[in-house]
ROVEX-621679 format. One record per residue: x, y, z of N, C-alpha, C in turn; residue in three letters. Coordinates in Angstrom, 2 decimals. Example, Ala and Ser with C-alpha at 12.3 -4.5 7.8 and 13.67 -1.06 7.14 Angstrom:
! residues 2
13.19, -5.69, 7.80, 12.30, -4.50, 7.80, 13.20, -3.30, 7.80, ALA
12.85, -2.25, 7.08, 13.67, -1.06, 7.14, 12.90, 0.03, 7.87, SER
***
This chain:
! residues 176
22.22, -23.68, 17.68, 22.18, -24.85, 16.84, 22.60, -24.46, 15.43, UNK
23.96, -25.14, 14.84, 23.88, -24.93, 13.21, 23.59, -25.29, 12.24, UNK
23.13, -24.34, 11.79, 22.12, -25.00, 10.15, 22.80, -25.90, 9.50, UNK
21.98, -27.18, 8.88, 22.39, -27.22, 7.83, 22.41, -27.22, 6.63, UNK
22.87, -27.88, 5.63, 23.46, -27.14, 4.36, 21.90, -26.81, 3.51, UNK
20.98, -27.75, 3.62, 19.66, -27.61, 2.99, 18.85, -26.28, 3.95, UNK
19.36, -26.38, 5.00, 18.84, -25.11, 5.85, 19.07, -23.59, 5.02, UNK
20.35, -23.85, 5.02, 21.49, -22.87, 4.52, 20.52, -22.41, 3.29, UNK
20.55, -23.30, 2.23, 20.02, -22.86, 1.20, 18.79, -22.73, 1.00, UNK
18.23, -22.68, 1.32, 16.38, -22.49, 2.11, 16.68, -20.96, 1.95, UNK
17.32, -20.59, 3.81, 17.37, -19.21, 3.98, 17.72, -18.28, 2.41, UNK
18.95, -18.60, 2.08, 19.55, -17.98, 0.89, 18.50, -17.76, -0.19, UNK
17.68, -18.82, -0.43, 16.45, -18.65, -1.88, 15.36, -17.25, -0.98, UNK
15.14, -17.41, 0.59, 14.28, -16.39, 0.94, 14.66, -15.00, 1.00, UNK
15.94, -15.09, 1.31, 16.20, -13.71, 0.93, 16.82, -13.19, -0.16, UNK
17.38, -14.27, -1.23, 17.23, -13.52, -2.42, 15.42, -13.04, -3.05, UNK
14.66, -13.36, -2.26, 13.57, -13.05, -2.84, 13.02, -12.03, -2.18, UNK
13.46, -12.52, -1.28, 13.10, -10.85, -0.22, 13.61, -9.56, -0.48, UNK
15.02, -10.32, -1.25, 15.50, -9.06, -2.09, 14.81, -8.22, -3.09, UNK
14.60, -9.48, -3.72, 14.06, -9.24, -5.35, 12.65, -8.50, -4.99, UNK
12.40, -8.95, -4.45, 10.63, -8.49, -3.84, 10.87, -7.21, -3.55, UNK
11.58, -6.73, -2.23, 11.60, -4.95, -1.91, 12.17, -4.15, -2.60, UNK
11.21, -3.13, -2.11, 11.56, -1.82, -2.61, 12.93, -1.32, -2.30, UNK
12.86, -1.81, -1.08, 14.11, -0.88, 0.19, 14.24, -2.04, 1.14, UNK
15.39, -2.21, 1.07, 16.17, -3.14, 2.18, 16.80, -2.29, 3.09, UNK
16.55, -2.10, 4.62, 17.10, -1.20, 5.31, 18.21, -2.40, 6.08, UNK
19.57, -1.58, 6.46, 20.90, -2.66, 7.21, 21.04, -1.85, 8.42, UNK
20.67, -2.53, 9.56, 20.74, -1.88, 10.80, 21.22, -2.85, 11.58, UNK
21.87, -2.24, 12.73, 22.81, -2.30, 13.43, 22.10, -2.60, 15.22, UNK
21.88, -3.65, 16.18, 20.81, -4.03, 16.47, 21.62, -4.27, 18.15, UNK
22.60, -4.75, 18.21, 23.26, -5.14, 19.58, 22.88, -4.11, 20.54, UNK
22.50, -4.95, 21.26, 22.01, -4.43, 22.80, 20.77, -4.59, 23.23, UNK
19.83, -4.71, 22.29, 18.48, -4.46, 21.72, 17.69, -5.85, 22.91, UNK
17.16, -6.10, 23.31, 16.70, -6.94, 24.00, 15.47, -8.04, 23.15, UNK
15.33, -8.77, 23.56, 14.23, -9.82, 22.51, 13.32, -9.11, 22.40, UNK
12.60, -8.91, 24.14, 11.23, -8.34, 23.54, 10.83, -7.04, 23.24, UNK
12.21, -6.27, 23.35, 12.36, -5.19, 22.01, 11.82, -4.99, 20.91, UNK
12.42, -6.53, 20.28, 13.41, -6.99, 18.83, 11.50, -7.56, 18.79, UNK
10.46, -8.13, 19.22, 9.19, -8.87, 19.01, 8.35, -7.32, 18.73, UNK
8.53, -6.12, 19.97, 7.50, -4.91, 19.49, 8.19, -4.83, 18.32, UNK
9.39, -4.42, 17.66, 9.97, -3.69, 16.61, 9.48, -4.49, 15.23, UNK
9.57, -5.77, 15.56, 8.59, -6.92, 14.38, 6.82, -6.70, 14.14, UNK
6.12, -6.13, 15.56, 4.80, -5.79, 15.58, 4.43, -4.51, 14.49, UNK
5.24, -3.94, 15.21, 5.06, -2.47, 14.77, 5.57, -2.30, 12.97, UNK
6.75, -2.91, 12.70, 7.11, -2.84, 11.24, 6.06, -3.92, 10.61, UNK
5.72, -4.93, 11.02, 4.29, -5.57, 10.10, 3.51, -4.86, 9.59, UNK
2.77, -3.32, 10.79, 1.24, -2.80, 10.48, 2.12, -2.25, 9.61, UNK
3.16, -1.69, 9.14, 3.88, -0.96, 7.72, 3.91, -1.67, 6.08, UNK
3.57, -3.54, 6.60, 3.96, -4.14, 5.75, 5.58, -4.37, 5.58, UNK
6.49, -3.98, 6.90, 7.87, -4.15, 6.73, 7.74, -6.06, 7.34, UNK
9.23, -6.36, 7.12, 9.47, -7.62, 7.75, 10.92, -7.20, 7.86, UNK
10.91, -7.75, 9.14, 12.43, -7.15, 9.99, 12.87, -8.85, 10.38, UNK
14.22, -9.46, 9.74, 14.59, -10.24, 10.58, 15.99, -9.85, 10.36, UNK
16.31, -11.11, 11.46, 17.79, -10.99, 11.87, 18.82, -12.34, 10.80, UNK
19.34, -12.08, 10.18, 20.26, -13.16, 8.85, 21.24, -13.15, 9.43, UNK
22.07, -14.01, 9.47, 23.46, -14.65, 9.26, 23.97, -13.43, 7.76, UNK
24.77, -12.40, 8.17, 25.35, -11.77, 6.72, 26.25, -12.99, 5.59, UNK
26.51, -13.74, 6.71, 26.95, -14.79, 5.14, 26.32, -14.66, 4.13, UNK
25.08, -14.73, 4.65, 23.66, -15.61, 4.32, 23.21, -14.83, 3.35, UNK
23.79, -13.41, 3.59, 22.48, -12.37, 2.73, 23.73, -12.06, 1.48, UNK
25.12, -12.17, 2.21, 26.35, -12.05, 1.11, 25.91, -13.17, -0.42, UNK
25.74, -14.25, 0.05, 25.39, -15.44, -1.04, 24.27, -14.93, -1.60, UNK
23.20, -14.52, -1.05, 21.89, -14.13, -1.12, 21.75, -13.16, -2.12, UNK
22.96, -11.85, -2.26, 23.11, -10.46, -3.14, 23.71, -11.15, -4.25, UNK
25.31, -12.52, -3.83, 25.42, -12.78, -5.03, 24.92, -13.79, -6.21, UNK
23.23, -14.32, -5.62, 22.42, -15.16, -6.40, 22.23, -13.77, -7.57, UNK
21.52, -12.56, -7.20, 20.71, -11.92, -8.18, 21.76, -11.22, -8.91, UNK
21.11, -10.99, -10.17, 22.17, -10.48, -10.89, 22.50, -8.45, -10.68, UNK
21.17, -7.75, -10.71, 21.37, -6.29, -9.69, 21.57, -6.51, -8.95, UNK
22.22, -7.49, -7.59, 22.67, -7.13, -6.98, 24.22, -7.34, -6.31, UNK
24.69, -8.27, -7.57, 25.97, -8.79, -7.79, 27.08, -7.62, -7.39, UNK
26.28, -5.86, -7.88, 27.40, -4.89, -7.41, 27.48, -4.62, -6.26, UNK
26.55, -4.92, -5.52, 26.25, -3.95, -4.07, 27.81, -4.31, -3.06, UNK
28.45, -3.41, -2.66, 29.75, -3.66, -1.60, 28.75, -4.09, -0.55, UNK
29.75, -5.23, -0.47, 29.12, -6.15, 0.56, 30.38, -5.47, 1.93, UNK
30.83, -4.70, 1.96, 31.62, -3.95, 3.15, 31.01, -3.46, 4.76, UNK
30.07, -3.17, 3.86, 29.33, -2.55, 5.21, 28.36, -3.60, 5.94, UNK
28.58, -4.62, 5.51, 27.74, -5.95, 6.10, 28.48, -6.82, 6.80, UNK
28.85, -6.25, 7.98, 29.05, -6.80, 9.11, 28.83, -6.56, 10.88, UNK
28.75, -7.41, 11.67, 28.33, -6.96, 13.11, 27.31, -7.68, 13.08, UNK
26.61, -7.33, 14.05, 25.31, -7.99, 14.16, 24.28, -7.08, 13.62, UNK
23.45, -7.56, 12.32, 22.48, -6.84, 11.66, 21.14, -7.15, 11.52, UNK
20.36, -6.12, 11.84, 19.01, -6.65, 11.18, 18.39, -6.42, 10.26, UNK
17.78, -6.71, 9.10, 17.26, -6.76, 7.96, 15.92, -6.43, 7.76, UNK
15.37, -4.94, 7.35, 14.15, -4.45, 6.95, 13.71, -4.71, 5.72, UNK
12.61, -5.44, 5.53, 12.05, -5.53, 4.10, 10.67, -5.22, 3.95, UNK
10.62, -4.28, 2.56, 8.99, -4.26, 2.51, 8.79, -3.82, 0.89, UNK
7.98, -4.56, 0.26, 7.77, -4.80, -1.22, 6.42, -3.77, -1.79, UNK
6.08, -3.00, -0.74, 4.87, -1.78, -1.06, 5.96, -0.39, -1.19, UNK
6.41, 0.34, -0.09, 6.85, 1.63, 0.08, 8.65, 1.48, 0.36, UNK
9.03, 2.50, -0.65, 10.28, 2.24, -0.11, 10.71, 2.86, 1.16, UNK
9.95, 4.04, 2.48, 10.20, 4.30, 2.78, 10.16, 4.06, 3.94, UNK
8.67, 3.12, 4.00, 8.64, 2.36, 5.20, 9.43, 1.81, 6.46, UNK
10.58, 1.03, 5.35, 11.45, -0.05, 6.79, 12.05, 1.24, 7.51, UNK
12.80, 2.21, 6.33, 13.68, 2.84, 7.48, 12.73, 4.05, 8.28, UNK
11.30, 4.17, 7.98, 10.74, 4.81, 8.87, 10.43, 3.74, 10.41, UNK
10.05, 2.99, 9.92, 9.78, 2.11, 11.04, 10.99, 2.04, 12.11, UNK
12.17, 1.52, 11.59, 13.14, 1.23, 12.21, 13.58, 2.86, 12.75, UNK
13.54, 3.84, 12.59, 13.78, 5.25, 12.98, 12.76, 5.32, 14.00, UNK
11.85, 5.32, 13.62, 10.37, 5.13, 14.88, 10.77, 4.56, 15.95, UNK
11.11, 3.17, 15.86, 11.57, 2.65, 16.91, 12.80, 2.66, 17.65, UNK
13.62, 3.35, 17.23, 15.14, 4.06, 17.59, 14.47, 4.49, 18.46, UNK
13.51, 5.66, 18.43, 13.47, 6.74, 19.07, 13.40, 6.09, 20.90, UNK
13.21, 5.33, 20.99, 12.91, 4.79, 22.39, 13.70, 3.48, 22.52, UNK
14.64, 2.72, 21.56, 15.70, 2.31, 21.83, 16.83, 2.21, 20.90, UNK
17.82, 3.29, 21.39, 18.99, 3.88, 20.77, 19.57, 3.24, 20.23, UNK
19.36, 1.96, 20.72, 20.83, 1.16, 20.51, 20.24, 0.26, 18.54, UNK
19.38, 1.09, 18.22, 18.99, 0.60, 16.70, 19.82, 1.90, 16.05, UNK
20.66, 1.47, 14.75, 21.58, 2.45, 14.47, 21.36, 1.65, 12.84, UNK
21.02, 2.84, 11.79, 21.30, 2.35, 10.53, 22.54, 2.29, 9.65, UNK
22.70, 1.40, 8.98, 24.52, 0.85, 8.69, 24.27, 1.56, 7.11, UNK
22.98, 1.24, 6.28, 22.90, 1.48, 4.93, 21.71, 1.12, 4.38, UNK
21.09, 0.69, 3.70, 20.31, 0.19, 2.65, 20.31, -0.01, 0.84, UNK
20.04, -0.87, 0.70, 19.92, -1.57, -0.59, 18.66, -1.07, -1.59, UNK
18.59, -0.55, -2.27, 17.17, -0.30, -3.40, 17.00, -1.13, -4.46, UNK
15.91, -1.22, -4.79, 15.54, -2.32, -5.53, 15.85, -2.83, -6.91, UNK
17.01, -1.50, -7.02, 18.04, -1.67, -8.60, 19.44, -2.35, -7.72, UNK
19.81, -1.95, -6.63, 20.87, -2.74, -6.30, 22.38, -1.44, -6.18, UNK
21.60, -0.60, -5.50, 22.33, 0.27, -5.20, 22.13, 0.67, -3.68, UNK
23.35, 0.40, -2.97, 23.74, 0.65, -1.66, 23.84, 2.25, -1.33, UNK
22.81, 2.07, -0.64, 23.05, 4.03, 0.23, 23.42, 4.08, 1.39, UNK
24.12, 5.37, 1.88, 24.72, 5.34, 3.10, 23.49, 5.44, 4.45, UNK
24.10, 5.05, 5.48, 23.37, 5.72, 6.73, 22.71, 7.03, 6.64, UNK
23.04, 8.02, 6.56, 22.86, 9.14, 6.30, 21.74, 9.56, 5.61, UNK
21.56, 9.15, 4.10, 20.23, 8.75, 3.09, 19.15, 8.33, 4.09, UNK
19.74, 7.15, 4.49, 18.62, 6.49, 5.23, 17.72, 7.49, 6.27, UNK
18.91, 7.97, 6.76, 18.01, 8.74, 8.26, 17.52, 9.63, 7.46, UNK
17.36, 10.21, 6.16, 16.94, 11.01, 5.64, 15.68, 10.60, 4.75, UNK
15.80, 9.82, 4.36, 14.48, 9.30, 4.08, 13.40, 8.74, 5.36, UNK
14.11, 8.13, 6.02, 12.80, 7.87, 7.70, 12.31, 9.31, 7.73, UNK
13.11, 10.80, 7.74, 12.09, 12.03, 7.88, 11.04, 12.11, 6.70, UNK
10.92, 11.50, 5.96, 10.44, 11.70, 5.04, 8.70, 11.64, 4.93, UNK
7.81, 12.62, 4.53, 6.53, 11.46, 5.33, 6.13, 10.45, 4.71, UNK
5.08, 9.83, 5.51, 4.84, 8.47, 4.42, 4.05, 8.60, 3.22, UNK
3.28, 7.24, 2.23, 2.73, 8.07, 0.87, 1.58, 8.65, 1.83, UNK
0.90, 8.08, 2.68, -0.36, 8.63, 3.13, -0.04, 9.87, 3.17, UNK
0.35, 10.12, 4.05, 0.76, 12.05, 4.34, 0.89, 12.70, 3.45, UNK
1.85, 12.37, 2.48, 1.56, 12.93, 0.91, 0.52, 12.73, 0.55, UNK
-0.48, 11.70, 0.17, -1.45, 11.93, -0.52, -2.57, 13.08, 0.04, UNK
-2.70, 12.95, 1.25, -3.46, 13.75, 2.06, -2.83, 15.14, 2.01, UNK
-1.73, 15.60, 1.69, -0.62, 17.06, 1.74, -1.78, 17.47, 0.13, UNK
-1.09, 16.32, -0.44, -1.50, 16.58, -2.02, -3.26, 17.20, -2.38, UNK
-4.12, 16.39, -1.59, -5.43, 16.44, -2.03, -5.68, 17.82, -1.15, UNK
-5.39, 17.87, -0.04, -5.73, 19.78, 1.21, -4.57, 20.23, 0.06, UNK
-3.88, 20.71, -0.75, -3.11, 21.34, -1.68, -4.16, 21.65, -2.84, UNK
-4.84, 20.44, -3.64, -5.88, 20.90, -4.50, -6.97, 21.32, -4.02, UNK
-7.84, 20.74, -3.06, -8.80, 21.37, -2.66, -8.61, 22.68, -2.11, UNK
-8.01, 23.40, -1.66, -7.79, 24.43, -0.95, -8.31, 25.57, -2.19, UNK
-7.63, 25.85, -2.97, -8.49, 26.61, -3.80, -9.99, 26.57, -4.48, UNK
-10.81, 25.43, -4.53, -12.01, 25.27, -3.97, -12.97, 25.71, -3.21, UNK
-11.85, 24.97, -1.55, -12.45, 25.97, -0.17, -12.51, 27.22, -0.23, UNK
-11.89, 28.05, -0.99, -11.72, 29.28, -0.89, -12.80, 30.32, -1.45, UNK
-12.56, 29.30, -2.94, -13.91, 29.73, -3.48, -15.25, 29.57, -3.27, UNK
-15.57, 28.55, -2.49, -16.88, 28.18, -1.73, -16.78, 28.81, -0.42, UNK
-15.79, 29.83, -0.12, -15.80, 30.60, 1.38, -16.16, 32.04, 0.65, UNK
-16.11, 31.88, -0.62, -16.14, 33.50, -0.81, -17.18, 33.47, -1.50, UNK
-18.19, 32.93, -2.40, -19.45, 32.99, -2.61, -20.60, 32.59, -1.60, UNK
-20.14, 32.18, -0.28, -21.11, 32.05, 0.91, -21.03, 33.59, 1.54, UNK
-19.90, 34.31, 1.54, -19.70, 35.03, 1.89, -20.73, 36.16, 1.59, UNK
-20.44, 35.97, 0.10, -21.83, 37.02, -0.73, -23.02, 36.80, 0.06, UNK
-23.32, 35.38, 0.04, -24.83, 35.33, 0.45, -25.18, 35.24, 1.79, UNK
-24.34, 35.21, 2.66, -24.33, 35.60, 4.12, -24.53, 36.88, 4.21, UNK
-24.30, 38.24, 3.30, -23.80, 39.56, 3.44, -25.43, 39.60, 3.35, UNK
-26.03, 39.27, 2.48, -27.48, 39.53, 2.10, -28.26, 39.08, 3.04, UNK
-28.13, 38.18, 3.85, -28.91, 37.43, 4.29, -29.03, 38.23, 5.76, UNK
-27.81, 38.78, 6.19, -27.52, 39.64, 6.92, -28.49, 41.01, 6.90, UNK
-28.29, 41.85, 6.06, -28.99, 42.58, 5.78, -30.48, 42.05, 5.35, UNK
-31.24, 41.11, 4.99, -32.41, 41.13, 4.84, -32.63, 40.78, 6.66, UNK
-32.06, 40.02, 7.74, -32.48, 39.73, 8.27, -32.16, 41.15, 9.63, UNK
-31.29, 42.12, 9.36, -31.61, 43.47, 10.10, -32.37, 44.33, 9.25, UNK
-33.27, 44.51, 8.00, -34.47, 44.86, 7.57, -35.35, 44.77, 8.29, UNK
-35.66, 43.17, 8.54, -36.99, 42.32, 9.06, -37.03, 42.98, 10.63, UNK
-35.74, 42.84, 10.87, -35.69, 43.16, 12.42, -36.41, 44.80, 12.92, UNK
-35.97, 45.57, 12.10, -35.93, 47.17, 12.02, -37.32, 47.38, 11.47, UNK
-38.05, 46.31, 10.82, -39.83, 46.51, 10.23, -40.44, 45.94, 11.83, UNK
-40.11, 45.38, 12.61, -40.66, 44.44, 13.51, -41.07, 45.40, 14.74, UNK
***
């Protein structure tokens, strides 16, 4: 069924905002992909806070040239059938998600992504940032990084008093 023109411009105000809103717009490449694929791959990028839909590239072409950062972005690589990662917390999210879910159906292939100044990165970036871990993992890398010298020091003054405790308690044994 085709939209019309108030349709049209509906979509266009949501994803210029969807623009404006993310961090990271991931452009992936989706044919073959089956619906209820395309419904887990929407489940799974939600618990991320991503939103994955599928646009008309007209749609998102008009859409880049509402905002003014994003008036530069080459609109070249926006074509085929694409699907659209958005998420306004982490930039690293969509294309982790969408990499996640590659892994078990191939036929998800990243074309590029958009950052939230309006600069287009290649495929390549992308798959390189999905390795990336998420902030959790960092924060958790970060905090076992500071604490660790802590642990160490609370392993080595127990140590002292284990040594003693040791010896008072083969004293006691050897008086007994």
């Amino acid at each position: 069924m085709a939209l019309t023109k108030d349709k049209k411009n509906e979509v266009v105000e949501e994803v210029s905002q969807l623009l404006a809103d993310s961090k990271m717009t991931v452009l992936a490449e989706y044919q073959g992909t089956s619906v209820k694929a395309m419904q887990i791959l929407r489940r799974q990028a939600r618990e991320s806070g991503t939103k994955v839909s599928v646009i008309k590239n007209r749609l998102v072409i008009k859409a880049l040239g509402t905002n003014d950062k994003f008036k530069s972005v080459d609109t070249s690589v926006i074509k085929g059938q694409l699907l659209y990662a958005f998420n306004s917390e982490d930039e690293v999210a969509p294309a982790q998600s969408l990499a996640n879910f590659a892994k078990t159906q191939p036929s998800i292939t990243f074309v590029g992504a958009i950052t939230a100044d309006g600069t287009l990165i290649t495929a390549t970036d992308v798959n390189a940032l999905a390795s990336l871990p998420s902030k959790e993992q960092l924060r958790a890398q970060l905090v076992s990084t500071l604490s660790a010298p802590l642990s160490g020091f609370v392993n080595v003054m127990t140590g002292n008093v284990r040594g003693v405790l040791n010896v008072l308690q083969a004293r006691a044994e050897s008086l007994s």
